[in-house]
C-alpha positions as CSV (number, residue, x, y, z in Angstrom):
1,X,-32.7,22.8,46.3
2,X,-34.8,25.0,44.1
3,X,-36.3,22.7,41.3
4,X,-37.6,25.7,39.0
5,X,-41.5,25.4,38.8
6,X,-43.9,22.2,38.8
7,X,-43.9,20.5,35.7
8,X,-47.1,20.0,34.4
9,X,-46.6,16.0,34.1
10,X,-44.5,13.4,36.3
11,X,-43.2,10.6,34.8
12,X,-42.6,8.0,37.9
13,X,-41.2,4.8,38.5
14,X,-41.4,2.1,41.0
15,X,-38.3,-0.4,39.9
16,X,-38.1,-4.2,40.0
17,X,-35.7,-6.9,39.9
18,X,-37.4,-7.9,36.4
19,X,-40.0,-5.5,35.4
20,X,-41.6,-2.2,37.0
21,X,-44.1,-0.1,37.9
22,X,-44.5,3.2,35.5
23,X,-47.5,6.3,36.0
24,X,-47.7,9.2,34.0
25,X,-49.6,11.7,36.9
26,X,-50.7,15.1,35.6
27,X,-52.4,16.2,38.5
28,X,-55.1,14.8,41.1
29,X,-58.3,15.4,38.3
30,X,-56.3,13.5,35.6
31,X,-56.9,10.2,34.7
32,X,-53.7,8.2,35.9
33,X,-51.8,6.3,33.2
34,X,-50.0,3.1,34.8
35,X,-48.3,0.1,33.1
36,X,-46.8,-2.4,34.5
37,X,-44.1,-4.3,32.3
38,X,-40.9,-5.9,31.4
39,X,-38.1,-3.6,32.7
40,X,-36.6,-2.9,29.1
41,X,-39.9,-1.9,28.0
42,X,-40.2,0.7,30.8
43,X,-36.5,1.9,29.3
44,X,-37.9,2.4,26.2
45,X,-40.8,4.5,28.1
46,X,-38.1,6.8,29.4
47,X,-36.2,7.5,26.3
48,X,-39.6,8.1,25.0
49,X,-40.4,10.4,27.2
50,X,-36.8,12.1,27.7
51,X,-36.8,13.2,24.0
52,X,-40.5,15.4,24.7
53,X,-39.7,16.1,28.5
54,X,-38.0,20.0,27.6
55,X,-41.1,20.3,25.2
56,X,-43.8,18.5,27.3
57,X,-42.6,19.3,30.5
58,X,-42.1,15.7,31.7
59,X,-40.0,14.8,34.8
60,X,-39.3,11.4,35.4
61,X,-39.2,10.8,39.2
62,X,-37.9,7.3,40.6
63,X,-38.2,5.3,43.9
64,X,-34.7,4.4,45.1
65,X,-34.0,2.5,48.0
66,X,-31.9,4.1,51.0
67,X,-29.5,2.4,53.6
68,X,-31.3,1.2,56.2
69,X,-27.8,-1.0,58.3
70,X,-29.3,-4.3,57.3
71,X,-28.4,-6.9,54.8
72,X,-30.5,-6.6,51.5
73,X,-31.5,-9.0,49.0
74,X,-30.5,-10.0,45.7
75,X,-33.8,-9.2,43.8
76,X,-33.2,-5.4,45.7
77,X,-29.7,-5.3,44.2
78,X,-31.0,-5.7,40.6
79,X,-33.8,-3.4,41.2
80,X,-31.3,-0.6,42.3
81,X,-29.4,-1.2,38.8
82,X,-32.2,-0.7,36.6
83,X,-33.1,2.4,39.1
84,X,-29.4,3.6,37.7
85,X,-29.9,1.9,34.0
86,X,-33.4,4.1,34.1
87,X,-31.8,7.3,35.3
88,X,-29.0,6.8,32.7
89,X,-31.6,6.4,30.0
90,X,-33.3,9.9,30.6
91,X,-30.1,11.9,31.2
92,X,-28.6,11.0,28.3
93,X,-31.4,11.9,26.1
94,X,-30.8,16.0,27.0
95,X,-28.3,17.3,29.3
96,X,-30.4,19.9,30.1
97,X,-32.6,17.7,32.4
98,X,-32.6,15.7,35.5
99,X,-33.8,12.6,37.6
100,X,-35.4,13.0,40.7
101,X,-34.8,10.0,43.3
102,X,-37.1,9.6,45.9
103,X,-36.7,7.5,48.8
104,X,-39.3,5.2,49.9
105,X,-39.2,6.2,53.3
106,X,-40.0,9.8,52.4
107,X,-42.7,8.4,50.4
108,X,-44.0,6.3,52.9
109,X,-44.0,9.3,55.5
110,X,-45.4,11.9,53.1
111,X,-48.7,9.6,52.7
112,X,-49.7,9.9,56.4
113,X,-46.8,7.7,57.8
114,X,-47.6,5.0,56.0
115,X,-46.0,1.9,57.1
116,X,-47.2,-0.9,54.7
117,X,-48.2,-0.7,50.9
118,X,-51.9,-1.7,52.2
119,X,-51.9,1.8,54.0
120,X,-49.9,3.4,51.3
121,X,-52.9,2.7,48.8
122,X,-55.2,3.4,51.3
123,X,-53.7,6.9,51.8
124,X,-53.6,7.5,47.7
125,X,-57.6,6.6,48.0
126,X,-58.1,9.2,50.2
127,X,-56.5,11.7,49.1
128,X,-59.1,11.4,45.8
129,X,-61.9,11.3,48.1
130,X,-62.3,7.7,49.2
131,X,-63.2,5.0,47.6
132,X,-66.4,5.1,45.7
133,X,-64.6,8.3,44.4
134,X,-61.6,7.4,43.7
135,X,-62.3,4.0,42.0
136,X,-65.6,4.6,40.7
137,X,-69.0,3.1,41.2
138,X,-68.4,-0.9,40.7
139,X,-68.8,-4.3,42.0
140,X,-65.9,-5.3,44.6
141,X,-66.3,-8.5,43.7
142,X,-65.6,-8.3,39.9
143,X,-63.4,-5.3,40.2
144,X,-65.7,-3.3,37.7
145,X,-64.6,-0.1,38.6
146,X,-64.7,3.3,36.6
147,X,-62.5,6.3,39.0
148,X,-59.8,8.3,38.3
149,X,-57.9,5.4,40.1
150,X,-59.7,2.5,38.6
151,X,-56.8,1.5,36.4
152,X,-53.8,1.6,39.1
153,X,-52.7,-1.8,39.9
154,X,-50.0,-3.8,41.7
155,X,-46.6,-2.1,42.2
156,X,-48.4,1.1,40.1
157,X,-49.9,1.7,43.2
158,X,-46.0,2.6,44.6
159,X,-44.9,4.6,41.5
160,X,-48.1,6.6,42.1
161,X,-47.0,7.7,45.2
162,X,-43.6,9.0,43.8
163,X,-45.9,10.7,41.9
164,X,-48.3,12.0,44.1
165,X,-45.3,12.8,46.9
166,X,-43.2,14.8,44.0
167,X,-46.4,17.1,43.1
168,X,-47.3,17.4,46.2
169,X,-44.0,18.3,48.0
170,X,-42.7,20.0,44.7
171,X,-41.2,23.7,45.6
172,X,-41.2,22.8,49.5
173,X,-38.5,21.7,51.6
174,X,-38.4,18.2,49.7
175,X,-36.6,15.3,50.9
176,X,-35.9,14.2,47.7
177,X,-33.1,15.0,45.2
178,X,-31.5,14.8,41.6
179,X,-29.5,13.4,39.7
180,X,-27.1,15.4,37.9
């Protein structure tokens, strides 16, 4: 699959049973955009975004879960509807664009094999230079920090790696695909 060329923003999303995680990533000098809320909110984010993404060059890119042969929860099934329910949302808005679902597992290997969200953070920091870097000069203690990164928080820190995995894989031999 050929995607066309890089758009110059991702719009990503890490999906929850309730609410989820969205990051608007323009690149690894960019300041990274993250909120974390209600899950019709983050619908309304899409169709926000879908109406500008032909004009702005947005892509919306979410984390869908794959079949791994074992029994899954409840709060996973409701987190794969709204994965659907958000997809929905930004296809409608222009039939000229698509979805790109990413599996976590292609995530999770992209970032240096990555086996836990601990490592999965700790590979994003890295990759913007370590921490002092990427977070800024700030207490730990407090949490005063200033980076690139400083405002990525809780289940942000998963869409950012959709993100950072799209951009970076983007044109390759990528493990992801769209929705059509």
């Amino acid at each position: 699959m050929n995607p066309g060329p890089r758009p110059p923003r991702i719009l990503a999303i890490d999906p929850g049973e309730t609410e989820s995680a969205a990051v608007l990533f323009s690149g690894m000098d960019q300041p990274i955009v993250c909120e974390l809320k209600p899950n019709p909110l983050i619908r309304q984010l899409i169709v926000s975004n879908a109406t500008l993404a032909v004009e702005s060059g947005v892509q919306l890119a979410i984390e869908c879960a794959a079949g791994y042969g074992v029994p899954i929860s409840m709060n996973l099934i409701k987190a794969i509807e709204w994965y659907g329910r958000f997809a929905e949302a930004w296809l409608q808005q222009d039939p000229g664009t698509f979805a790109l679902k990413v599996p976590r597992g292609v995530v999770k290997n992209h970032l240096d094999n990555a086996k836990t969200d601990a490592q999965v953070r700790d590979a994003l920091i890295h990759r913007w230079g370590g921490l002092e870097r990427a977070m800024g000069p700030g207490q730990r203690r407090n949490k005063q920090w200033s980076g690139l990164l400083s405002r990525v928080h809780e289940d942000c820190w998963a869409a950012l790696a959709v993100a950072v995995t799209v951009w970076e894989t983007w044109g390759a031999d990528q493990k992801w695909s769209k929705f059509l």
